[in-house]
N, C-alpha and C positions, 0 to 999 in steps of 0.2 A: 667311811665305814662301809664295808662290803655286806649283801645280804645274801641269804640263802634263800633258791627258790625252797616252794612245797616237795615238788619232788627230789630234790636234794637232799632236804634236811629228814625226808624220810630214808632213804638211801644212807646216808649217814647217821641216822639212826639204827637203825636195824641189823650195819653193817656191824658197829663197834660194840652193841648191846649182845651179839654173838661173839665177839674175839672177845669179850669181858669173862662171860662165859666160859668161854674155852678153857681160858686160864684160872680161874677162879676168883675173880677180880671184881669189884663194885665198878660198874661200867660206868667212869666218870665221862665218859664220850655223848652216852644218855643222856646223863643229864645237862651235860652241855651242848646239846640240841635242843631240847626244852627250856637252859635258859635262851639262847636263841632266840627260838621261836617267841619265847614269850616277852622278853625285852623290846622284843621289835615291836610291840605294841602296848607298852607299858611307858613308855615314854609319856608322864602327866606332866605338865606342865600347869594345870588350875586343877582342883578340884573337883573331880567328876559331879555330874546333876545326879539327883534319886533317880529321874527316868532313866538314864543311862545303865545304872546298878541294873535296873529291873529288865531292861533290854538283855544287856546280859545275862543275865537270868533265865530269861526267856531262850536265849539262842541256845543255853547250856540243856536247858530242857531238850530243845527238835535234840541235837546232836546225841546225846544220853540215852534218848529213846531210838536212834536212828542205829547206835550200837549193841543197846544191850535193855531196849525195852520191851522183851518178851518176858522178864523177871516181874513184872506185872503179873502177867495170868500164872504162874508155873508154880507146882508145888513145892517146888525145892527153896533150898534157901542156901546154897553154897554152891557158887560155878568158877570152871577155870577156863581159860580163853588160850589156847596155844596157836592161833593164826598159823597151821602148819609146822611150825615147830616147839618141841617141850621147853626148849634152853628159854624163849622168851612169854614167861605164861601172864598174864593178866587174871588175879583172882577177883571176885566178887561175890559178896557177901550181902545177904540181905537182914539186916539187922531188927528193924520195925517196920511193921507191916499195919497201917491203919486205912479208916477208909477213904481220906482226902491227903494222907502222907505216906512215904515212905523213908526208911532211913538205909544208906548203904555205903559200905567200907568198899573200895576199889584200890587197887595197888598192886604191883611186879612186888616179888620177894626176891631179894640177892644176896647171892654167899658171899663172905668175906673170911677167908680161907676156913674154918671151923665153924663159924656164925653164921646167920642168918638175919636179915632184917627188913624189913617195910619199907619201900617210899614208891611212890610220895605219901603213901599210908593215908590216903583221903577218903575222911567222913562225909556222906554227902546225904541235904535232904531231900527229899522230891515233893513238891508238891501238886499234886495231880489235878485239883481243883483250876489253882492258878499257873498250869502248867509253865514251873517255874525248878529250877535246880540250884542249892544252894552249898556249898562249901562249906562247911562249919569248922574243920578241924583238919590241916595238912601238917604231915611233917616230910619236909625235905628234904631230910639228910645233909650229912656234913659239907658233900660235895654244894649241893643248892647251897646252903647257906652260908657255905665261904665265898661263894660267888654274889651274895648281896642280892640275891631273888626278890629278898620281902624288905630290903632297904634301900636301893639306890630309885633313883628317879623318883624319888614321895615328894608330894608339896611340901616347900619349905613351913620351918613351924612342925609342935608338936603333932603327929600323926593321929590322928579322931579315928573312932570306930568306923566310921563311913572308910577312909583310908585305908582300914586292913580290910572292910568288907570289898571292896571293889580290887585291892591286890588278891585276893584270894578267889574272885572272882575271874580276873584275865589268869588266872593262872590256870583254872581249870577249864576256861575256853581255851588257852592252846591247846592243852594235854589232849581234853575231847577231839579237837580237830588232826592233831597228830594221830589220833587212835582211829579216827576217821579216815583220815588219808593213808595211814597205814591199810586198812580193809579190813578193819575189826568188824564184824556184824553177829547177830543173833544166833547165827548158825554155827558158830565158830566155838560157843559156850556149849561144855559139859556141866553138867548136876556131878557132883562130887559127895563127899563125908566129911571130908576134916574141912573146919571153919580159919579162916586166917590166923585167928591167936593159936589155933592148935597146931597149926604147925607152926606157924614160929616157936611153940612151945617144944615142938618136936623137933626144931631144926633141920625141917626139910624146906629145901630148896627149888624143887624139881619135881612137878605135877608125874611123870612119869621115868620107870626104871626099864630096859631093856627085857626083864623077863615077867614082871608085872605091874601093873597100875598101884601107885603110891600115891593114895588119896591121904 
């Protein structure tokens, strides 16, 4: 089995998630660098330990805050992330705001020729106290989920909550590190108006238009 280095799978990310674009197409090339990336370290063979969960956890955190944790102090609560370009925008949404949590919707919106839709459409918690970041709710899309993201490689035997908590886990430590390696950072997020369900409600696809800002 052949791997992809980081800088590759960034490069061939980035490259096909624009030629998706171009055409108006769900960029299945995306997410088949994401599964990639992330099978290559999904391979379980025993049931992960609780410390393990929580390590992850913990790395999800540095990485979270290392891209997009100035959503702490800021008063806004809707950002869009276009790393230089509109075609690939990362939105961010800050959902609940307490004083030891936080709760937030992160996710690319992609057209499918008239449509619009979310993925990986990830809810995610923060917990500040025990700086830890946790996954609670992804949907993957057709493309993910025909490719066995969240089924192949599970310990044999019915799959335990611990099972989806720890895939749902490595899933969002690839993603993070891909958004890392890509060169997502703080600086790279605008404060916006429309919240991710409103546009998807609108059917917009595309953080910006040519003659003005389509928030």
């Amino acid at each position: 089995m052949s791997h992809q280095t980081g800088a590759e799978s960034r490069c061939f990310l980035s490259r096909n998630m624009l030629c998706a674009h171009q055409h108006g197409l769900q960029p299945a090339c995306y997410t088949q660098a994401m599964h990639v990336a992330s099978s290559q370290a999904d391979m379980v063979v025993s049931r992960p330990r609780f410390f393990d969960l929580m390590s992850t956890y913990e790395t999800a955190f540095d990485q979270l805050m290392g891209i997009c944790g100035g959503f702490v102090s800021s008063s806004h609560t809707h950002f869009v992330s276009v790393a230089g370009d509109p075609r690939i925008a990362l939105y961010l949404d800050l959902l609940e705001r307490h004083p030891y949590t936080s709760v937030l919707r992160m996710t690319y919106i992609f057209a499918h020729g008239r449509k619009v839709s979310a993925n990986p459409n990830a809810f995610l918690r923060v917990y500040h106290d025990a700086r830890q970041v946790e996954l609670t709710f992804c949907e993957p899309g057709r493309v993910l989920g025909g490719m066995g993201l969240w089924g192949q490689r599970m310990p044999r035997g019915i799959p335990s909550a611990a099972d989806h908590h720890w895939r749902r886990a490595r899933f969002l430590d690839r993603w993070l590190t891909l958004l890392r390696d890509d060169g997502r950072s703080w600086q790279d997020f605008l404060p916006v108006e429309r919240s991710i369900e409103t546009r998807l409600q609108a059917n917009l696809s595309r953080p910006f238009q040519q003659t003005a800002p389509v928030f």
